[in-house]
C-alpha positions as CSV (number, residue, x, y, z in Angstrom):
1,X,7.3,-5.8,4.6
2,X,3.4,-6.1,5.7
3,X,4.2,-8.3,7.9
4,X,7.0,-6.9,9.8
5,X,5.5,-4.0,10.2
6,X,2.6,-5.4,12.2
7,X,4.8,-7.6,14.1
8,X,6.7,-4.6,15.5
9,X,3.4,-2.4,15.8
10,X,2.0,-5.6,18.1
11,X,5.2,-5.2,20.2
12,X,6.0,-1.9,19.9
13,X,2.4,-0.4,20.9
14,X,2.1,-2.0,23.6
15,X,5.0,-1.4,25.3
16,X,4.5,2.5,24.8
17,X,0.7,2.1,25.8
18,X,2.0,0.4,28.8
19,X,5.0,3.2,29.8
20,X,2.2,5.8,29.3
21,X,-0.7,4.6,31.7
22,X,2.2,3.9,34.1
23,X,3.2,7.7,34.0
24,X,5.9,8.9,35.5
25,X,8.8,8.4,35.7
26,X,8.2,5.5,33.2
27,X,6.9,7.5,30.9
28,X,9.6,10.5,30.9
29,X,12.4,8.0,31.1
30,X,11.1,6.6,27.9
31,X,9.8,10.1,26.2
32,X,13.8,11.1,27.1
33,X,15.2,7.3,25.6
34,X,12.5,8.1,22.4
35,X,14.4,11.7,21.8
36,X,17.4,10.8,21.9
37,X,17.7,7.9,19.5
38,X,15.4,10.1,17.0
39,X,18.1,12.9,17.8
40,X,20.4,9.9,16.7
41,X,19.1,9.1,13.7
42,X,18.6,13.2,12.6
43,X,22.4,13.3,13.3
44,X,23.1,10.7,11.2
45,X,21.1,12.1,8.2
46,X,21.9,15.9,8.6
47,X,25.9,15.8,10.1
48,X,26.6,12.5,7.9
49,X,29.1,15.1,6.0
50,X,30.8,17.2,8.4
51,X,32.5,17.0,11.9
52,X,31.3,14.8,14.1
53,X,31.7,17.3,17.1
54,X,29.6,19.1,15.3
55,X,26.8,16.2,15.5
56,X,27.4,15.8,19.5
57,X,27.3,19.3,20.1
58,X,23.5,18.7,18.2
59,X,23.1,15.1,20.4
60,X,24.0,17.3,23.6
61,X,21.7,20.3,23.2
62,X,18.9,18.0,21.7
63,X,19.1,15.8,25.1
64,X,19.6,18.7,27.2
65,X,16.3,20.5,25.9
66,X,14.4,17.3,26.2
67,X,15.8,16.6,29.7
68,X,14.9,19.7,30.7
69,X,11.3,19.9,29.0
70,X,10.3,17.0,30.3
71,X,12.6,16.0,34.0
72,X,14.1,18.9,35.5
73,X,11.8,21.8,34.7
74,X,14.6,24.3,35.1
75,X,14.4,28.2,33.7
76,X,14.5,27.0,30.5
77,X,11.0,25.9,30.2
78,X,9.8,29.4,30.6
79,X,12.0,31.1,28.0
80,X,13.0,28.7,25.0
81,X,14.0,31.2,22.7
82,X,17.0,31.6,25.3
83,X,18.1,28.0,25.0
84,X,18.0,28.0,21.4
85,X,20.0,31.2,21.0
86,X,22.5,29.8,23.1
87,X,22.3,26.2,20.9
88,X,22.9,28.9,17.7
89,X,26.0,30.9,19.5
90,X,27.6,27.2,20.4
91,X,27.5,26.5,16.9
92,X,28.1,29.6,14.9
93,X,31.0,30.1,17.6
94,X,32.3,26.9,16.1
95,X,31.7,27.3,12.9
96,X,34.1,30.9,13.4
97,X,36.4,28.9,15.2
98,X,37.3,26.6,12.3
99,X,37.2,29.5,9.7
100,X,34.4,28.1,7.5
101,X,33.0,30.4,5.3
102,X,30.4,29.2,2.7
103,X,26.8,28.5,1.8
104,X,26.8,25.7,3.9
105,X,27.5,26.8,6.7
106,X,24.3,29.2,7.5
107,X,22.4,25.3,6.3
108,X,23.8,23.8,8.7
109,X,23.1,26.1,11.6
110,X,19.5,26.4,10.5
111,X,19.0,22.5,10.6
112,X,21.4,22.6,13.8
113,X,18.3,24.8,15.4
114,X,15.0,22.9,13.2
115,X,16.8,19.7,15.0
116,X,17.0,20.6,18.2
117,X,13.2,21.4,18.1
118,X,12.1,18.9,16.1
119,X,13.9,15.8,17.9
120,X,14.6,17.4,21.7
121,X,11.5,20.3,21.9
122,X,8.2,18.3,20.2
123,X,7.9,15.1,21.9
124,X,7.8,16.9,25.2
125,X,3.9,17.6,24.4
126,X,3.2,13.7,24.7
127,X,4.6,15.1,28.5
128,X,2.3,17.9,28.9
129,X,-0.5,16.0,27.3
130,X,-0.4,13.4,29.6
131,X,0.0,15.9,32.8
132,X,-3.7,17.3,32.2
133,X,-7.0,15.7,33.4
134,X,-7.8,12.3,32.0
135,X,-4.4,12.7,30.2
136,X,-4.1,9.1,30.0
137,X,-7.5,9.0,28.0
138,X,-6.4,12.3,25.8
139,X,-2.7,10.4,24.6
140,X,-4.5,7.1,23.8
141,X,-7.2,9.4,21.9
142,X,-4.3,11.3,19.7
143,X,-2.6,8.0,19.1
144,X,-5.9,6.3,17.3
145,X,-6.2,9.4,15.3
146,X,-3.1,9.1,13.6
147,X,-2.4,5.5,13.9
148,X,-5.8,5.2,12.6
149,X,-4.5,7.9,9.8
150,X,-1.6,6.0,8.6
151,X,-3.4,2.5,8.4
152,X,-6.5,4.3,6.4
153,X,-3.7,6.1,4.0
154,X,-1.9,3.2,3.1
155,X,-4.9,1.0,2.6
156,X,-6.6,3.0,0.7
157,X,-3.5,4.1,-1.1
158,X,-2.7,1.3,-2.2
159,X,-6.3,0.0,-3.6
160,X,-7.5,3.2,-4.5
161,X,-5.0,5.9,-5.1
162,X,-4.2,7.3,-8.7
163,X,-3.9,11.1,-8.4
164,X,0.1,11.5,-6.4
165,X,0.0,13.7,-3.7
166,X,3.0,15.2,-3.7
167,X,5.1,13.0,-6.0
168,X,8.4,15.2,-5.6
169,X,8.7,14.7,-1.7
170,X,6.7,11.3,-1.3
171,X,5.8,9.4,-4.6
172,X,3.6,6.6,-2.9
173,X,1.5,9.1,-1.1
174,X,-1.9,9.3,-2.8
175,X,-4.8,12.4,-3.0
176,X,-7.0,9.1,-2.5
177,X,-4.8,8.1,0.6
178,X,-4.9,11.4,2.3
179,X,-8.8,11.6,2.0
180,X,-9.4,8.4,3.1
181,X,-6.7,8.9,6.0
182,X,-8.9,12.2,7.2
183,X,-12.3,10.0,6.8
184,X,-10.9,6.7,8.4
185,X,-9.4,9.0,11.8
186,X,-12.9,10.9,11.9
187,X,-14.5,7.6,12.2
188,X,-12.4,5.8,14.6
189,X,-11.8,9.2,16.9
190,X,-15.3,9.7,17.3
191,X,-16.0,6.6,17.8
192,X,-13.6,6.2,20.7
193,X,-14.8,9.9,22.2
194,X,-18.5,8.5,22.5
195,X,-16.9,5.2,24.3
196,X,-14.7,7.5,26.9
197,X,-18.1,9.9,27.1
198,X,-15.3,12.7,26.7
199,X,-16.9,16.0,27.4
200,X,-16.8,17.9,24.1
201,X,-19.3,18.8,21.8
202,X,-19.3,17.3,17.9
203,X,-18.3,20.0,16.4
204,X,-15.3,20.8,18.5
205,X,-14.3,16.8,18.5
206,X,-14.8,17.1,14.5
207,X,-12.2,20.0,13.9
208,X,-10.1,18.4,16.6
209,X,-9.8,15.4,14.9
210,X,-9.3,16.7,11.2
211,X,-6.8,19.8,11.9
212,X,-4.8,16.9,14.3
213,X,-4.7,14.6,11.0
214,X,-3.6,17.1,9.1
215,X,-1.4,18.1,11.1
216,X,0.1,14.3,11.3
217,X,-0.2,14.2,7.7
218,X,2.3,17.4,7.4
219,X,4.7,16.0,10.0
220,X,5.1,12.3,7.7
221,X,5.7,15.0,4.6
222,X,8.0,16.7,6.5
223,X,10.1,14.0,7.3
224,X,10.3,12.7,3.8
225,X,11.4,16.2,2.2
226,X,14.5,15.8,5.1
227,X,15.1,12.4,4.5
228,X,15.2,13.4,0.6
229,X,17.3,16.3,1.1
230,X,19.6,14.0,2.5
231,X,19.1,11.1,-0.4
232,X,18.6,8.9,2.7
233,X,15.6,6.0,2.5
234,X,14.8,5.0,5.9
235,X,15.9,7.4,9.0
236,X,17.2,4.5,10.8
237,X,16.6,0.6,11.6
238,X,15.1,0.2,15.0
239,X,11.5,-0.7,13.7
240,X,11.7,-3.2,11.2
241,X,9.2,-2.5,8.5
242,X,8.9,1.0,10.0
243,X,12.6,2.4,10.1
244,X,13.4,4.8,12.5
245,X,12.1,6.2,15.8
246,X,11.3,9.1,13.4
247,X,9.9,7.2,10.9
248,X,7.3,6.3,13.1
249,X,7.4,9.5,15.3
250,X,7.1,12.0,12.8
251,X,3.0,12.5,11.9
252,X,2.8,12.8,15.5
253,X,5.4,14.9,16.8
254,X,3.7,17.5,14.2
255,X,0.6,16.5,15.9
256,X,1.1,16.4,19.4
257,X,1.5,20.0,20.0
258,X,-1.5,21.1,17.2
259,X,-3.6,18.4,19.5
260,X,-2.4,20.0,22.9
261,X,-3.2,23.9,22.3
262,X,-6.8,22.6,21.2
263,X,-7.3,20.3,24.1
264,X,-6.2,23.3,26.1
């Protein structure tokens, strides 16, 4: 398992390294391609039950959000609220349609709207990140944080870790893990600051750094409470030794947008 996972990190990284210091429209090709198989998978896990039109409708308006966030910059980037309202009219005017009435329903409709944001809203801040000055420099600097975060959690984890984090959502995950993931970012994100000379004071690159790893740390927990809700292991098989595109998305889509606002 080790070792698959860093043969598809060595290919994997790269290629996304590579798509991102190209820019556009490399980048928002693949930022598009990257929502909609993670739109995929969350389609797969949440509508596994139900109607499939039900799950395009979800694969449409996730796509359609994305496209829009991130390509055609239409009306819809300045008023979101309006595109998820319509998202939740689409499907509660389906759900009327076929005369379903029970607890289920008003479930489905919430993860019908989480999902949208989650798969076809988030990853649109790698976008925006990469749009500002040295945005290049900035992406590569949010990566290492919570690359840097995972690595230092498992490690540590594993050779350290007694006290459970959060047993009910993610047994593996350590208190001993989580510390070291905070300690091991803080080291390797400062360290790669002083290298770019980036022009923030400590303090300011300190908080950054922790409330982004948090933040990362919050988006893996996230995913795991989703994929147990829906008794699912792996959210797809793309990555071998990772999973899915959300499996190894989903500390930072929680922490792109915390690290954007800060940057900002």
């Amino acid at each position: 398992m080790l070792k698959q996972r860093i043969f598809s990190a060595l290919i994997a990284a790269p290629v996304f390294l590579v798509a991102i210091f190209l820019g556009d429209p490399f980048f928002q090709w693949m930022l598009v391609f990257l929502s909609v198989l993670a739109a995929r998978e969350y389609r797969n896990m949440v509508f596994q039950a139900h109607d499939n039109a039900e799950g395009l409708l979800f694969l449409g308006s996730s796509f359609l959000l994305c496209f829009n966030e991130i390509i055609a910059h239409t009306f819809l980037s300045n008023d979101i609220l309006i595109f998820l309202f319509l998202v939740f009219f689409t499907f509660a005017l389906y759900q009327i349609r076929k005369n379903l009435v029970h607890k289920d329903v008003m479930s489905l409709l919430g993860y019908s709207i989480l999902g949208v944001i989650y798969c076809g809203y988030l990853i649109s801040y790698f976008y925006k990140l990469r749009q500002l000055e040295n945005g290049f420099i900035l992406i590569v600097f949010l990566l290492l944080i919570i690359w840097t975060s995972d690595t230092a959690a498992y490690f540590v984890g594993r050779f350290l870790g007694k006290i459970p984090l959060h047993p009910q959502v993610s047994p593996k995950k350590t208190v001993e893990g989580s510390i070291g993931s905070v300690v091991g970012s803080l080291c390797i994100g400062l360290l790669y600051a002083y290298i770019q000379k980036l022009q923030y004071s400590l303090p300011f690159l300190v908080m950054l750094i922790v409330i982004t790893n948090i933040a990362g740390q919050i988006g893996d927990l996230a995913e795991s409470l989703i994929k147990r809700s829906f008794h699912v292991k792996d959210s797809g098989n793309i990555l071998p030794g990772h999973g899915g595109v959300l499996d190894r998305f989903d500390s930072i889509l929680f922490a792109a947008p915390i690290f954007y606002f800060l940057i900002r």
